[in-house]
Each structure stands twice: as structure tokens, then as C-alpha cells.
C-alpha positions as CSV (number, residue, x, y, z in Angstrom):
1,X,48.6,-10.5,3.1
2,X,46.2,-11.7,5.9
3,X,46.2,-14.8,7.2
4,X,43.8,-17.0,6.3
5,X,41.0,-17.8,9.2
6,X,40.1,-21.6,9.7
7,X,36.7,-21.9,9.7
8,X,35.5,-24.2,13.0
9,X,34.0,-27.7,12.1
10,X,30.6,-28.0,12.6
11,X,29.3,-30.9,15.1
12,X,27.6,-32.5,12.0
13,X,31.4,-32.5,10.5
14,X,33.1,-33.9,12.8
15,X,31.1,-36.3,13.4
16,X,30.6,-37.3,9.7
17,X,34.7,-36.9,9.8
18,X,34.5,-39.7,13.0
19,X,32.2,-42.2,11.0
20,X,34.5,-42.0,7.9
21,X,37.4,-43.1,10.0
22,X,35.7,-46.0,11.7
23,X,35.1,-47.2,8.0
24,X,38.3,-47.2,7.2
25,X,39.0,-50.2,9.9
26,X,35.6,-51.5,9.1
27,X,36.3,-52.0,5.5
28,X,39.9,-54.0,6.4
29,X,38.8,-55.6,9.5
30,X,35.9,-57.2,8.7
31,X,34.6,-56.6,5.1
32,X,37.7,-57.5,3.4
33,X,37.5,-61.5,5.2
34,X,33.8,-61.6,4.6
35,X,33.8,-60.9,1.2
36,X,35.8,-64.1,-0.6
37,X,32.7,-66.7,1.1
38,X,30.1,-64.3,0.7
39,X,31.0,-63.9,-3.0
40,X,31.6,-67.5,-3.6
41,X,28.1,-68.2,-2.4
42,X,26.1,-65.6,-3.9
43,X,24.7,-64.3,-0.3
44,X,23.5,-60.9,0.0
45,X,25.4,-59.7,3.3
46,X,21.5,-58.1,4.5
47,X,23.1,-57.7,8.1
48,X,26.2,-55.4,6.9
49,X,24.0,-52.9,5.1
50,X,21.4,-52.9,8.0
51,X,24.5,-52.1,10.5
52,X,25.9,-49.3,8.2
53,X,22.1,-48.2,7.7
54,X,21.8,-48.0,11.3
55,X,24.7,-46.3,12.0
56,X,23.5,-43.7,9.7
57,X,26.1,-43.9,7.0
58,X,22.8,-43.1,4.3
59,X,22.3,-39.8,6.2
60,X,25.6,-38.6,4.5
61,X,23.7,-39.1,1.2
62,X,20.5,-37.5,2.8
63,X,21.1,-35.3,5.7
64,X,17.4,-34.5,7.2
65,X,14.8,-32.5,5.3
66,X,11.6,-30.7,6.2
67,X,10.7,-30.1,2.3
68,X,12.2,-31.3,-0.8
69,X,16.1,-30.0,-0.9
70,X,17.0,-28.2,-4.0
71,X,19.0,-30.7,-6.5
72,X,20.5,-28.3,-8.5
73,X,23.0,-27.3,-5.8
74,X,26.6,-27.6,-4.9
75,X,26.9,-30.6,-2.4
76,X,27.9,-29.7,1.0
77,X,30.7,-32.0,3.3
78,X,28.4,-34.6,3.7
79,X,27.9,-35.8,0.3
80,X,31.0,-35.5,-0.4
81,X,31.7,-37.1,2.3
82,X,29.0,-40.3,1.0
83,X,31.3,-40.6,-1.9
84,X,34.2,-41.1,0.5
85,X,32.8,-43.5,2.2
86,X,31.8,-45.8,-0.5
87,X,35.3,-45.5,-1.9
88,X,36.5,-46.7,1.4
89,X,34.1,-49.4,1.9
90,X,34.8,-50.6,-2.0
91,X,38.4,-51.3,-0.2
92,X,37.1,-54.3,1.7
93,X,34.1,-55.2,-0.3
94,X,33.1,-53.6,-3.7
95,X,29.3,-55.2,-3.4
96,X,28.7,-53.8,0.0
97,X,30.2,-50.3,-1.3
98,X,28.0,-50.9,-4.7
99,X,24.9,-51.8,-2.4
100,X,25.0,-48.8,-0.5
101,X,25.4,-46.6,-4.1
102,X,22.2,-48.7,-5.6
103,X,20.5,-47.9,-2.0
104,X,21.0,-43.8,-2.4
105,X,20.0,-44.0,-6.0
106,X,17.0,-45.7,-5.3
107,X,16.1,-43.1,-2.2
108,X,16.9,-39.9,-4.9
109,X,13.4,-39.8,-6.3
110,X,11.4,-40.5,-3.2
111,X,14.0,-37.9,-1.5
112,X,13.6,-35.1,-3.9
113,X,10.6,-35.3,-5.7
114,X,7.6,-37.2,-3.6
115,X,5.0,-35.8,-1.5
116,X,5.8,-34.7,1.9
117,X,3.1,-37.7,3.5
118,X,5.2,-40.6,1.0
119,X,8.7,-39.5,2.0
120,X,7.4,-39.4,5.9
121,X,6.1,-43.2,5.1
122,X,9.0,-44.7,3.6
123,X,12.3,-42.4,3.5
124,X,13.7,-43.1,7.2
125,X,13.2,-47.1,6.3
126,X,15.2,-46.8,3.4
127,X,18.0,-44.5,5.3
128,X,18.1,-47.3,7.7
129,X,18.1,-50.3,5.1
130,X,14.8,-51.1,6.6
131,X,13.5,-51.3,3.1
132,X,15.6,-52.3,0.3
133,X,15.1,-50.4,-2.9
134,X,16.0,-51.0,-6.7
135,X,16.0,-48.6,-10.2
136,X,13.7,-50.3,-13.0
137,X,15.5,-48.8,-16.1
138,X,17.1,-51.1,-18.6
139,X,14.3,-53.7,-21.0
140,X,15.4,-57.1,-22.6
141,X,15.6,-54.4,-25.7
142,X,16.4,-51.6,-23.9
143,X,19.6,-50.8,-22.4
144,X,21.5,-47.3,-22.9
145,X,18.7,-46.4,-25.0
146,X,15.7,-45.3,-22.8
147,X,13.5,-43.4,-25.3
148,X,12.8,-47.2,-26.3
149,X,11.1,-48.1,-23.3
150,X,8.6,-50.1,-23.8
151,X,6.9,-50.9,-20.1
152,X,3.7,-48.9,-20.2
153,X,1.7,-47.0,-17.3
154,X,-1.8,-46.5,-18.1
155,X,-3.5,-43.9,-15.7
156,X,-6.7,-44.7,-14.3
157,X,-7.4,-41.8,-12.2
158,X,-6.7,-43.0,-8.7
159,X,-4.4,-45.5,-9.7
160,X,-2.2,-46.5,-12.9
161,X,-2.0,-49.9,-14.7
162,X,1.6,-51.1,-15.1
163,X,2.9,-54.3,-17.7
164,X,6.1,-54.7,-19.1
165,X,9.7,-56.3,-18.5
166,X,12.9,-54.9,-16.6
167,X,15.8,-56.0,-16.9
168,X,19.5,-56.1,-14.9
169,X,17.4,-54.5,-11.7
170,X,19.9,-54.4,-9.1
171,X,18.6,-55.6,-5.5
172,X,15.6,-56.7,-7.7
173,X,15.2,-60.6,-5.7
174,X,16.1,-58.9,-2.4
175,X,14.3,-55.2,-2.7
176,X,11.0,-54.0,-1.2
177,X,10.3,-51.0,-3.1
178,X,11.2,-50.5,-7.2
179,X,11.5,-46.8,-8.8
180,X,10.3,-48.1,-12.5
181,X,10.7,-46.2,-15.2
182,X,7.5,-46.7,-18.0
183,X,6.2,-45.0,-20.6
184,X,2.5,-42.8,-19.6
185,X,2.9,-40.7,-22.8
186,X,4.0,-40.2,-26.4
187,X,7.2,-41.9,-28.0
188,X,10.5,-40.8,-26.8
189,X,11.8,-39.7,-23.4
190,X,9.0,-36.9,-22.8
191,X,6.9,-39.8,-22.3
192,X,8.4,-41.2,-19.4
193,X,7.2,-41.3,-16.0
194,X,8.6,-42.7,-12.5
195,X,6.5,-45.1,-10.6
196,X,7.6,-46.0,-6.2
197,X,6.1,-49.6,-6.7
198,X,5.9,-52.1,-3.3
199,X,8.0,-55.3,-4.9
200,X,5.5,-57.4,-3.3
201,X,2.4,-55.7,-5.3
202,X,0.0,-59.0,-6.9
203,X,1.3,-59.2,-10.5
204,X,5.2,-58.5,-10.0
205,X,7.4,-61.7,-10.8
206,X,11.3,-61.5,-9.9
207,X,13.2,-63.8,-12.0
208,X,16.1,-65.5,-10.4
209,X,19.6,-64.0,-10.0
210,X,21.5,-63.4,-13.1
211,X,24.8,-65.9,-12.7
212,X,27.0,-63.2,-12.9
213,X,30.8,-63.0,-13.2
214,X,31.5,-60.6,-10.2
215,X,30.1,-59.1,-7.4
216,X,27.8,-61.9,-7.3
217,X,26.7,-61.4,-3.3
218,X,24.9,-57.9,-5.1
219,X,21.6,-59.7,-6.6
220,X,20.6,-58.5,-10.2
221,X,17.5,-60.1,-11.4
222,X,14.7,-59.8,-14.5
223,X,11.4,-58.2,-12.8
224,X,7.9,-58.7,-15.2
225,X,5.1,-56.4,-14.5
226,X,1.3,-58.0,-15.3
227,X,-1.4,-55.6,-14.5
228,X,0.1,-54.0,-11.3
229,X,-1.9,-51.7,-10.0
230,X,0.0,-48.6,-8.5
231,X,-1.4,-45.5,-6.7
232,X,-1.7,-42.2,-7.9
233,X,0.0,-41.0,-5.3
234,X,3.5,-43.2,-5.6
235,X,4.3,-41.1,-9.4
236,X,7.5,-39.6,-8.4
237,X,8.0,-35.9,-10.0
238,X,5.3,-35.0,-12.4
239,X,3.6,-37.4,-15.3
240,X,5.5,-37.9,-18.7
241,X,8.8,-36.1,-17.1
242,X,10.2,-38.9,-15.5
243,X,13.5,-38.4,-17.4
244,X,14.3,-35.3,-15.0
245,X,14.7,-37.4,-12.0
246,X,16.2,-40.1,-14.5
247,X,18.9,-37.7,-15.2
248,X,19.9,-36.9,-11.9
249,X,20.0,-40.5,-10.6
250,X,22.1,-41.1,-13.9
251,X,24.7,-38.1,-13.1
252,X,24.9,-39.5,-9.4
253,X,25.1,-42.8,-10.4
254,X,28.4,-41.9,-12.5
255,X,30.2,-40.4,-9.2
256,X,29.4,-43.2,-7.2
257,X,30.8,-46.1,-9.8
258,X,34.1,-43.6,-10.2
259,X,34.1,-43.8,-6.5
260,X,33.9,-47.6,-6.1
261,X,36.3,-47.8,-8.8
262,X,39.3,-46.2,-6.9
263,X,38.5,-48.1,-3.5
264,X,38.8,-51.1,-5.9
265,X,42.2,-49.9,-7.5
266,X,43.1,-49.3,-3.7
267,X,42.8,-52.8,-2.9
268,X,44.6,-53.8,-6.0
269,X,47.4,-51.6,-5.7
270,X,48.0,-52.6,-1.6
271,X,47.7,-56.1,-2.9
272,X,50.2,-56.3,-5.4
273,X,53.1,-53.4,-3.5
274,X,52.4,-56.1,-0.4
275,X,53.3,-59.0,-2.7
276,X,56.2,-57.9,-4.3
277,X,57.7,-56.8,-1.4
278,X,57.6,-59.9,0.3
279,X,57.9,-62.2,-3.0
280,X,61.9,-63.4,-3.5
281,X,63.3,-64.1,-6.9
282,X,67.2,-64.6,-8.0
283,X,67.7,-63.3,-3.9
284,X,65.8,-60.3,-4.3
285,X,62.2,-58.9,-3.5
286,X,61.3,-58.9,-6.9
287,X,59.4,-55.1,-5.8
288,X,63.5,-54.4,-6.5
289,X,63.3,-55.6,-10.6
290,X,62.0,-52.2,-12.3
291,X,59.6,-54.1,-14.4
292,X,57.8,-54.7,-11.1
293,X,58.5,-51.4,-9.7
294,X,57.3,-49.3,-12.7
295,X,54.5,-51.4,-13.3
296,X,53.3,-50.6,-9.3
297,X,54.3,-46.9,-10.2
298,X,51.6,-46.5,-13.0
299,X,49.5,-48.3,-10.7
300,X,50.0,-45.7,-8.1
301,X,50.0,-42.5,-10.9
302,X,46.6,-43.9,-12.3
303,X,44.7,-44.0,-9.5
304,X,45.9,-40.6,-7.7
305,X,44.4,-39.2,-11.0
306,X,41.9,-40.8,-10.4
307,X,40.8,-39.6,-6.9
308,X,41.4,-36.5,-8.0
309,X,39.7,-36.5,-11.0
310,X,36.5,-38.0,-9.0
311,X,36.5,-35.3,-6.4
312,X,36.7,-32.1,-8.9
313,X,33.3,-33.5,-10.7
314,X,31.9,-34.4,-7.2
315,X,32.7,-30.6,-6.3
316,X,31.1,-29.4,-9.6
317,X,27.8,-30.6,-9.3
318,X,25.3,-28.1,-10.0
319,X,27.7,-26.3,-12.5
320,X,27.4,-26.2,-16.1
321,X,30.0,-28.8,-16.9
322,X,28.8,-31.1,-14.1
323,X,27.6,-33.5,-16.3
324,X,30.3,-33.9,-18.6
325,X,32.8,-34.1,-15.5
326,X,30.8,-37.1,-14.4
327,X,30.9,-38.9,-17.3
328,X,34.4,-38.4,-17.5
329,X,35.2,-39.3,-13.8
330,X,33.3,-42.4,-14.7
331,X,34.9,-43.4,-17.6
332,X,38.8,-43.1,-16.5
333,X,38.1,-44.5,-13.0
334,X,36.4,-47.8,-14.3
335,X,39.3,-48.3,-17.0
336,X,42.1,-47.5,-14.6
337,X,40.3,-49.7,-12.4
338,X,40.4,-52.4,-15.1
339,X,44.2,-51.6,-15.7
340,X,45.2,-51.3,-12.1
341,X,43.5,-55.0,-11.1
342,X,44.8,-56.5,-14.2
343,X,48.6,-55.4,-13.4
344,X,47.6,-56.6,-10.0
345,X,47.1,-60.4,-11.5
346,X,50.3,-59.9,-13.9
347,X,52.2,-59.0,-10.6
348,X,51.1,-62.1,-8.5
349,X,51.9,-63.9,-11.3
350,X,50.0,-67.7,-11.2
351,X,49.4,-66.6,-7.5
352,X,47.5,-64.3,-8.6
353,X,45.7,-66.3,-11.2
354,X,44.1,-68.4,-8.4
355,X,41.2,-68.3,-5.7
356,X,43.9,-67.8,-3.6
357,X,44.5,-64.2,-3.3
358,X,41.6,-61.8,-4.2
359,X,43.1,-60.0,-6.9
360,X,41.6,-62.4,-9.4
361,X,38.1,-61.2,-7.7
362,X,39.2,-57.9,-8.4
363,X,39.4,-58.0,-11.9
364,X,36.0,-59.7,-12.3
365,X,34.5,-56.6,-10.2
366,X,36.2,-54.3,-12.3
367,X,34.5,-55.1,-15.6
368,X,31.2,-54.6,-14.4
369,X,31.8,-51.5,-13.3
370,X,33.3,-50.5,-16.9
371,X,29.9,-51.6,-18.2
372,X,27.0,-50.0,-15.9
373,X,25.2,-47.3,-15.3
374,X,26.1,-46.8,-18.9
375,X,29.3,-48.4,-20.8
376,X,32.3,-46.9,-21.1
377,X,31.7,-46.5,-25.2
378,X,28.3,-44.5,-24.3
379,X,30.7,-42.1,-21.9
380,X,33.3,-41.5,-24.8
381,X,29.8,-40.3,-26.6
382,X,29.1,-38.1,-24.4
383,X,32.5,-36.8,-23.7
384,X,32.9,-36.3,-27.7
385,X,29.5,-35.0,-28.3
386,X,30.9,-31.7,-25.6
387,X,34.1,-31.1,-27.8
């Protein structure tokens, strides 16, 4: 047989192959001692995601465009390599790795299905974390459900009339610009239109930050809409077929909590193999007592799947099972990442029980992620309703 030729890395390539590495002592070096006061305080680290914008870590999500790129195919290196990146950030700091997922969601619609004048307006700033976006889906009485949106769009010609509630809005007290899902039809989900909103429009209120459990230095906040008035020209995609771009943000939503979820394991795992092999009990490094070592073996098994698991759906998109493959890359990663900081606690034992040690921290994080961009029980749906 011939031997196979090696095909040379592009300059792009490399260099995305450069950045990637940096990350790797970026994510140890300095997000991983950040995180414990940032998270105790609720502070939104604004000057890490503006560095990492900057340094053009978004680009890997969006590499430049003259016209609108074709969703439907096959991601190149680069986006894969975005989904690397956040798993390595997600080491250090899983809101910072979470924040720059939320920041390319939010980007998608203005990326792939504005005008050619909006995206020259606005899509370098939110590249560059110069503008700070957020996704408007869920209502008080609308969560996995979005054919019961209620938040109505009335068009006006040159502009469109906007009231209703959001709620969970990621970003929401920190972000400039809001993709907000409303209804500008009939009942259901071919009624639903996207809508680029300016946060700061007259009429918008932002509730305060939810108090929540975990990855509390990522704001999520209740936004009310009175009588905004948005221009024609900020509907995203076409009018009552919002749901299309909904879709897509959905299905890349799922690969980028799969990836946060094994940088979170990752940090878990490292945690707990350092501990127990520098923890003595009865004379020995208790990494020595099987019940230890099998535990951190599982650990290990689980999240290789994982990874692995993750990468094949990444790979996939554009194929028929693409969306399937997300929801299942979603769904293990988030419970093994549930499992994995768990076993991480039971190893540290009461260490690991306190503020101490950021395992605790870990297992907080790790539950949110099992319940958004849709819960774990809405996956199993989704997975069933394929077999």
C-alpha cells in the first residue's frame, strides 16, 4: 500500500494550534486562582473575556466572512478547534468557558442570518467582547417548551412593537445586545421570529441577578419588554421562522455544554488523583486502597468517553444524525460531569466538603450544566423519540 501523504498545516492552523496551547497555561495559571473570589463575589470577570476577545479566541467560532457562511456544513479545524478551547478554559474557570459559549451563541444569528450592513455594524464588537450579547428564550411559563411563547412582536412597517417577559437570560444585567425570541405570528413555533435588540432600548427592564447556586460570577437575570420599539432591519432570518436559527443555536449550544462539561470533569479528576496521592492513611497514600483507586479509574474511563463522545458529534455536524449526536454528547457529558465532581467530594472526604478545595465548587457547576440549554430528561426525549 502507499503511504499516506501528510497534508501541510495551514498558517490559520497553526496558529489556531499556537493559541490553544497558550490556553492550556492560561486556564491553570491564572483562571484557576481567580475563579474561587470571583465566584464568591458574584463579579463578572469583564476584563478576562475582553483579553480572550482580543486575542481573537471568538474568531475560532467565526473565522471571517464576506457573505453569510453556509450552516449546514461540516465544521472545519477552527470550530472544532472553539470547542477545544472552551473545554480547556472550563479547566480553570467553567463561567469564563460558559461565557465565551453564551458569547458565540449569541453572535450565530447576527453571523449567519443578518444583513451584510448589520453584521458590518456589530459583528467585529461582539468577536472582540466589545459588545456583550445574550439569547431571550425561556418565559416565567416557558421553559423547554417554546411553542408557548408568549412575548409578542407586533410589526409596524418600519419598526416592530415588542412586550413580554424573559426569563434565565444569560449575560442579561451585563449584555448590550439581546437575540429575543417572540411571537410575530400564529400559535406554535411557525410563529416565531428573532429580534437583535440594543439592551439599553427605553422600555427594557433587567431584573437583578438570580442568586444562583454555581457559576454565580456568569449573571443570569429576568429581562421585561414594555413597548420596545425595534427596527425592521434588526429581524434576524426571515418573519415567523425564527425557530430555524433557534435550532441551530440549540444544536450548538448542546456541543458547547458537553464541552464545558469534560474541562469540568478534568479539573475534578486532577483534583481528586492529586489528593489521594499525597493524602496518608494507616501509612499509605490512600491513591494505594482500591476503593480509591477504582473510584479515580471510573473517573478517568467516564470522561475519556466522554471526549470522545463530544468530538464524533462535533465532527458530524451537518449530517443526518447530527442532532441526535448532540443531544446525546450533551446528555452523558453533563451526568458524568455530575458523577466525576461528586466522586471528587467523596474522595477528599470532609476536605472536600469545605470552601477549602474547589471541588465542592465543582459540583455546584455541574448541576447547572445538567439542567440548561435543555434538561437532561428533555435529551432522553429526544434520544428515545430517534429509536
Amino acid at each position: 500500500m502507499p503511504a499516506k501523504t501528510q497534508s501541510t498545516p495551514t498558517a490559520d492552523a497553526m496558529a489556531d494550534e499556537v493559541l490553544i496551547g497558550r490556553l492550556r497555561s492560561y486556564a491553570s495559571d491564572v483562571l484557576a486562582p481567580m475563579a474561587p473570589e470571583y465566584e464568591e463575589d458574584a463579579r463578572f470577570p469583564d476584563e478576562v473575556l475582553r483579553f480572550l476577545g482580543k486575542g481573537g479566541l471568538m474568531r475560532l467560532a467565526y473565522p471571517p466572512v464576506t457573505a453569510a457562511p453556509d450552516t449546514s456544513a461540516n465544521p472545519d479545524a477552527s470550530s472544532m478547534n472553539f470547542y477545544e478551547s472552551i473545554e480547556i478554559l472550563s479547566t480553570g474557570w467553567t463561567a469564563v468557558a460558559e461565557s465565551l459559549h453564551l458569547q458565540a451563541l449569541a453572535t450565530h444569528g447576527l453571523a449567519h442570518h443578518s444583513g451584510e450592513d448589520l453584521r458590518a455594524e456589530l459583528l467585529e464588537d461582539m468577536l472582540s467582547f466589545q459588545k456583550i450579547g445574550g439569547n431571550c428564550f425561556s418565559e416565567p411559563d416557558a421553559g423547554s417548551d417554546l411553542s408557548s411563547l408568549t412575548t409578542q412582536a407586533i410589526d409596524r412597517g418600519d419598526h416592530f412593537v415588542l412586550n413580554g417577559t424573559k426569563s434565565w437570560v444569560g449575560h442579561a444585567p451585563v449584555a448590550d445586545l439581546l437575540n429575543v425570541y417572540c411571537r410575530t405570528g400564529g400559535q406554535g413555533i411557525a410563529g416565531i421570529s428573532c429580534l437583535l435588540v440594543d439592551a439599553r432600548t427605553s422600555g427594557i427592564t433587567i431584573g437583578a441577578a438570580e442568586p444562583k447556586m454555581g457559576v454565580k460570577s456568569l449573571p443570569t437575570a429576568q429581562v421585561r419588554f414594555v413597548d420596545v420599539k425595534v427596527p425592521a432591519n434588526r429581524l434576524l432570518g426571515r418573519k415567523n421562522r425564527g425557530m430555524l436559527i433557534a435550532a441551530e443555536v440549540f444544536h450548538k449550544g448542546r456541543l458547547g455544554l458537553a464541552a464545558c462539561a469534560n474541562g469540568l470533569a478534568e479539573a475534578a479528576l486532577n483534583t481528586a488523583a492529586l489528593y489521594a496521592k499525597q493524602r496518608e492513611q494507616f501509612d499509605r497514600k490512600i491513591i494505594e486502597f482500591q476503593g480509591i483507586s477504582f473510584m479515580l479509574a471510573d473517573m478517568s474511563t467516564q470522561l475519556a468517553a466522554s471526549k470522545a463522545l463530544t468530538r464524533h458529534a462535533i465532527g458530524e455536524t451537518g449530517s443526518p444524525g447530527a442532532l441526535l449526536l448532540a443531544s446525546q454528547a450533551k446528555l452523558f457529558a453533563t451526568d458524568m460531569a455530575m458523577k466525576v465532581t461528586t466522586d471528587a467530594v467523596q474522595v477528599l472526604g470532609a476536605y472536600g466538603y469545605t470552601r477549602a478545595n474547589p471541588v465542592e465548587r465543582f459540583m455546584r457547576e455541574a448541576k447547572l450544566l445538567q439542567i440548561i440549554e435543555g434538561t437532561n430528561q428533555i435529551h432522553r426525549a429526544t434520544i428515545a423519540s430517534h429509536l
